[in-house]
C-alpha positions in Angstrom: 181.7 -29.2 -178.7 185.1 -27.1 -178.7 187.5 -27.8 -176.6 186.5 -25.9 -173.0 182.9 -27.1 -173.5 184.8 -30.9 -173.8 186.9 -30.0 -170.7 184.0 -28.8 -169.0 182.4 -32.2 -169.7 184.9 -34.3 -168.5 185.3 -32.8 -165.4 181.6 -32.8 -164.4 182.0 -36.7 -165.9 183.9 -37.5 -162.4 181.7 -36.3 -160.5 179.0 -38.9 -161.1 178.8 -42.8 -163.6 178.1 -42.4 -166.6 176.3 -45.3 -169.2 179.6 -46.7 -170.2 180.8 -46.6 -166.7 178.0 -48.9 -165.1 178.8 -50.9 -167.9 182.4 -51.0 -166.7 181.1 -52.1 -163.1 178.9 -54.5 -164.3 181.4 -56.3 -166.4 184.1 -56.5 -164.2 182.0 -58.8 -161.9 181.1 -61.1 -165.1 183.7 -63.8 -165.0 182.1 -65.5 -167.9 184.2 -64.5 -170.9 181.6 -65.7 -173.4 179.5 -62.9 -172.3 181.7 -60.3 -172.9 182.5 -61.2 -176.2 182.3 -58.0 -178.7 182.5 -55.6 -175.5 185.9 -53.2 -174.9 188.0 -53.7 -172.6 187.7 -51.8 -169.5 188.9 -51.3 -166.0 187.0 -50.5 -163.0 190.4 -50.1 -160.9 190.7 -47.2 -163.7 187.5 -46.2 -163.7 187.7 -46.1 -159.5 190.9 -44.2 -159.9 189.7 -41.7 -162.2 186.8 -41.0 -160.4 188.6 -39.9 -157.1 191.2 -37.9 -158.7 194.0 -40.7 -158.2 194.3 -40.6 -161.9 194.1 -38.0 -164.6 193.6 -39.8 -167.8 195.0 -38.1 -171.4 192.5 -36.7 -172.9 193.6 -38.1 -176.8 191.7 -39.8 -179.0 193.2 -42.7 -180.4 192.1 -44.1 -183.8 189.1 -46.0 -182.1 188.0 -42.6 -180.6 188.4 -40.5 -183.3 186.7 -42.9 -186.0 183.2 -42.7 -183.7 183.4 -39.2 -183.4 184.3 -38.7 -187.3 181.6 -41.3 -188.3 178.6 -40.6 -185.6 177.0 -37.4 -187.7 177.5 -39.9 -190.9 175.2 -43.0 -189.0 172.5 -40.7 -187.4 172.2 -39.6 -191.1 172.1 -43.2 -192.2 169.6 -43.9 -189.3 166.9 -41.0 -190.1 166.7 -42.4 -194.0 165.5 -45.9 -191.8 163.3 -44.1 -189.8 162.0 -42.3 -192.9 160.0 -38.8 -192.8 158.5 -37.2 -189.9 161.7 -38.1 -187.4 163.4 -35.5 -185.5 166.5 -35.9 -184.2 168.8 -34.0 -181.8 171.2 -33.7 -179.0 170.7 -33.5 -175.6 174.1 -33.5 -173.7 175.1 -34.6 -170.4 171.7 -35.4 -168.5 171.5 -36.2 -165.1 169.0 -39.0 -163.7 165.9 -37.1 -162.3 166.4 -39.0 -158.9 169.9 -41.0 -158.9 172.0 -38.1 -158.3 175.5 -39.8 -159.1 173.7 -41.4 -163.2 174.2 -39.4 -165.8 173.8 -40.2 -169.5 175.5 -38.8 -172.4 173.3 -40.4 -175.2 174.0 -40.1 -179.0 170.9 -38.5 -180.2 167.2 -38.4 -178.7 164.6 -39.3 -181.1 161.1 -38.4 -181.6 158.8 -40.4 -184.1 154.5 -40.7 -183.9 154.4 -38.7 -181.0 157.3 -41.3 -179.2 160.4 -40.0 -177.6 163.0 -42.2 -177.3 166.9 -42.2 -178.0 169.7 -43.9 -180.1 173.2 -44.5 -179.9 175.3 -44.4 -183.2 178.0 -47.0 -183.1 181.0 -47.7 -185.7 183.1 -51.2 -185.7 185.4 -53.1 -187.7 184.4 -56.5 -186.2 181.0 -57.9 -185.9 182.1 -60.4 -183.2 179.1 -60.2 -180.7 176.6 -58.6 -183.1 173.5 -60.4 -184.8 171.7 -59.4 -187.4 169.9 -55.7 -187.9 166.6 -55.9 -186.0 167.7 -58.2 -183.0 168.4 -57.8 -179.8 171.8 -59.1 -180.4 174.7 -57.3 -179.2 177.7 -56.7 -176.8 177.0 -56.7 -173.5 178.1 -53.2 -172.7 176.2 -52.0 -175.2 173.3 -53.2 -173.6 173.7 -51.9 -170.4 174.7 -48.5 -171.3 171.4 -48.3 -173.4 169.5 -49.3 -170.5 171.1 -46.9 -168.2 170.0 -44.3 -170.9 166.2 -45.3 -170.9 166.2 -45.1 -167.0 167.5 -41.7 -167.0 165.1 -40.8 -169.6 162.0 -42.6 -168.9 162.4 -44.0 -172.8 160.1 -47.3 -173.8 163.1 -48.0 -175.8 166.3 -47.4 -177.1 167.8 -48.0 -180.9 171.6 -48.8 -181.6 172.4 -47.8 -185.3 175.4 -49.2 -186.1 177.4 -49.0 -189.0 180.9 -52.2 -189.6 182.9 -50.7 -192.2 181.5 -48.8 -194.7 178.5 -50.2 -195.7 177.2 -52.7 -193.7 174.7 -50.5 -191.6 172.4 -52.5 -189.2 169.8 -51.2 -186.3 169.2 -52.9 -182.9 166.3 -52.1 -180.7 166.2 -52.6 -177.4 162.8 -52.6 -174.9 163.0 -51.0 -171.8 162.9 -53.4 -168.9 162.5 -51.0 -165.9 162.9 -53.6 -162.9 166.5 -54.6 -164.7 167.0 -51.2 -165.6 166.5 -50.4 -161.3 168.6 -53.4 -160.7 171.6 -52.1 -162.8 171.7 -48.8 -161.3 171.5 -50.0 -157.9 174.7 -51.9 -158.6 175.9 -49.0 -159.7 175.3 -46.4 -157.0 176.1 -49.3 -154.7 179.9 -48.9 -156.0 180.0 -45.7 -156.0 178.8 -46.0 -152.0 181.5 -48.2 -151.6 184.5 -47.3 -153.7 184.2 -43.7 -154.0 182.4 -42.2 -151.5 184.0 -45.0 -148.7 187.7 -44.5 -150.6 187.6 -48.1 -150.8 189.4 -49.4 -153.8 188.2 -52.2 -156.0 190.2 -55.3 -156.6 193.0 -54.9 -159.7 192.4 -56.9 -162.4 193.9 -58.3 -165.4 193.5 -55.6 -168.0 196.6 -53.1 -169.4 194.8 -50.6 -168.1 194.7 -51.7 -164.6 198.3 -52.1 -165.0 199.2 -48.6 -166.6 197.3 -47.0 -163.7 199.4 -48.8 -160.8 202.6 -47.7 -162.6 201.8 -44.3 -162.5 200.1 -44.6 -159.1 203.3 -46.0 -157.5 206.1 -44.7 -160.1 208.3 -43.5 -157.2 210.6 -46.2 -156.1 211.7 -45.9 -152.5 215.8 -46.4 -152.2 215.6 -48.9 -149.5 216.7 -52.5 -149.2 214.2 -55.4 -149.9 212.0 -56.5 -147.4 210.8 -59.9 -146.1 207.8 -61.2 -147.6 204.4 -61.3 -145.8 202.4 -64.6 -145.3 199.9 -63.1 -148.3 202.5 -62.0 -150.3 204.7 -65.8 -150.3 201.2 -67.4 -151.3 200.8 -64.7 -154.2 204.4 -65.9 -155.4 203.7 -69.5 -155.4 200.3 -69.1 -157.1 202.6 -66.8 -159.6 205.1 -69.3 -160.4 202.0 -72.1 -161.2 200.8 -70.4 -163.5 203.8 -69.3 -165.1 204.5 -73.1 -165.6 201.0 -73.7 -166.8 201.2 -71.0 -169.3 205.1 -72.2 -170.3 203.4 -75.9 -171.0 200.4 -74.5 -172.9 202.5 -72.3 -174.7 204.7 -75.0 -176.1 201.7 -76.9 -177.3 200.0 -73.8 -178.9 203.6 -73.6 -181.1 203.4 -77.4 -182.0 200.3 -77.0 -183.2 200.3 -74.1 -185.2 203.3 -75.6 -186.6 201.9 -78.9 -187.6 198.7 -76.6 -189.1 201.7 -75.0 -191.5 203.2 -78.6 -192.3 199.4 -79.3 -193.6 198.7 -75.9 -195.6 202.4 -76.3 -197.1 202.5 -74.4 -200.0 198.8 -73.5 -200.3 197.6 -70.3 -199.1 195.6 -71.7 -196.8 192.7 -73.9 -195.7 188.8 -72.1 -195.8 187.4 -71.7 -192.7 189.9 -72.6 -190.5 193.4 -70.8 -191.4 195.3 -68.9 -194.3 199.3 -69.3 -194.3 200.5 -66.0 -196.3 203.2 -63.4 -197.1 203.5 -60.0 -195.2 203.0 -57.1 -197.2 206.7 -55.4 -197.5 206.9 -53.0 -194.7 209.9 -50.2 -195.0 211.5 -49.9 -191.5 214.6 -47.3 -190.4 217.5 -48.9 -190.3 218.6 -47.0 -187.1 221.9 -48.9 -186.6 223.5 -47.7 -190.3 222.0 -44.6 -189.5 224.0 -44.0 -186.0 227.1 -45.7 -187.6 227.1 -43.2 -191.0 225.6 -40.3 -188.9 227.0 -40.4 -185.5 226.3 -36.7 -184.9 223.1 -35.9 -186.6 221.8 -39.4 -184.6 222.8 -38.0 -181.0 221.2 -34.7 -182.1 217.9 -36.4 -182.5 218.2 -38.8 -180.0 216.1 -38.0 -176.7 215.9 -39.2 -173.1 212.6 -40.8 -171.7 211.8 -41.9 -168.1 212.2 -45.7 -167.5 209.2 -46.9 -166.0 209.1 -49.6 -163.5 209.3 -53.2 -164.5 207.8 -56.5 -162.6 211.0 -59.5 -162.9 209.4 -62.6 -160.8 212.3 -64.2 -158.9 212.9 -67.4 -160.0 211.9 -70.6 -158.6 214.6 -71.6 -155.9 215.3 -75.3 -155.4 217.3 -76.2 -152.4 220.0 -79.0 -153.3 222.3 -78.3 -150.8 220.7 -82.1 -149.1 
């Protein structure tokens, strides 16, 4: 799509969740880290704040981004050849659900094979962390519920994930629909959009960069006022703060004994298989900025630009009363 058909796109995106956003909602209720393994990280603060116009995302690929877009033409070509003759592929765009009026899907590719019409999702990754073998079920978990999301909103018995880690290690995941789990994801889903959107109820910040990024930019103005006395809440949050800022000083200390006591073992070897490799840096060539703005002190402060500050958190420290 050119660029006002993408614009167009991601402005009727807000207006509704798409398959990666339930996914979003769903996994931000998971507190069991071993079941996200594999997915992205995501925020649904963000995705809250996005979706009623608090926050305007930048609309930039970064390398992630740019390598599925490059790559998706290049695995739906890869998947036909597994398919084999008599496969049809094409896209479909932005499709709403036929009676959920805030699910929309924004699949890859529908397919048609035997008289079948179903859909598949061309994914690139460096890692296979989460993945099983091609021909399983096997995969991140917000993979799976965005391909679900897709065969509700297109009535599909199933769904295939081609997917392609590094260049050549192509593998293909099928998933059956399920329609009860299918109904019971999207009820979550309109559910928070009930609550959270339509009620202008925020969802609870969470522990992601991205959660963060948006409260700096949602509260970047500073008022110029003195500070004020802490609330009941708000001295509880600071204790529970300075615990686990302790806890993480003590674990952090053991993490560097250890890994310093694995070094002592690997010595001069390169490493040890399967459990750590001890090796040089490639050689990296860095700008010596310092010479640079001693040698050049004009042509420096004619390249040298200014850049808002943006606000920084500093915890108090602990306070101990010795004055008994």
């Amino acid at each position: 799509m050119n660029q006002q058909e993408r614009e167009a796109w991601l402005a009727e995106r807000k207006t509704g969740l798409g398959g990666t956003d339930v996914a979003c909602i769903l996994l931000s209720a998971c507190d069991d880290e071993s079941e996200k393994v594999g997915s992205f990280e995501n925020s649904a603060f963000k995705l809250w704040s996005e979706k009623t116009n608090l926050f305007e995302s930048n609309d930039v690929d970064d390398a992630v981004l740019m390598r599925g877009r490059v790559m998706e033409k290049y695995v739906c070509e890869f998947y036909g050849l597994h398919l084999g003759e008599g496969c049809k592929l094409w896209e479909e765009g932005l499709t709403w659900h036929p009676t959920r009026s805030r699910i929309f899907g924004t699949p890859d590719r529908l397919v048609e094979l035997n008289g079948v019409r179903f859909g598949m999702d061309a994914k690139t990754r460096r890692f296979r962390r989460g993945w099983g073998e091609s021909g399983t079920t096997d995969m991140p978990l917000d993979v799976e519920i965005q391909m679900r999301t897709y065969m509700e909103i297109f009535d599909a018995p199933y769904w295939d994930i081609a997917t392609l880690f590094g260049l050549d290690d192509f593998r293909v995941y099928r998933l059956e629909r399920d329609k009860e789990l299918g109904s019971q994801i999207l009820d979550i889903a309109e559910s928070w959009w009930k609550k959270h959107v339509d009620g202008e109820v925020p969802p609870d910040v969470d522990s992601t960069n991205l959660c963060k990024e948006v409260l700096g930019k949602l509260h970047k103005r500073v008022q110029d006022k003195p500070l004020r006395v802490a609330t009941v809440a708000e001295k509880d949050l600071y204790e529970k703060i300075i615990e686990v800022r302790k806890q993480f000083k003590t674990i952090e200390k053991n993490k560097r004994e250890l890994e310093n006591r694995l070094r002592a073992a690997i010595g001069e070897e390169p490493g040890i298989d399967g459990i750590a490799t001890w090796k040089p840096s490639k050689i990296r060539r860095v700008f010596d900025k310092n010479t640079f703005r001693n040698e050049e002190p004009e042509l420096y402060e004619k390249y040298v630009t200014e850049q808002p500050g943006s606000r920084i958190l500093r915890i108090k420290e602990e306070r101990h009363d010795n004055s008994n």
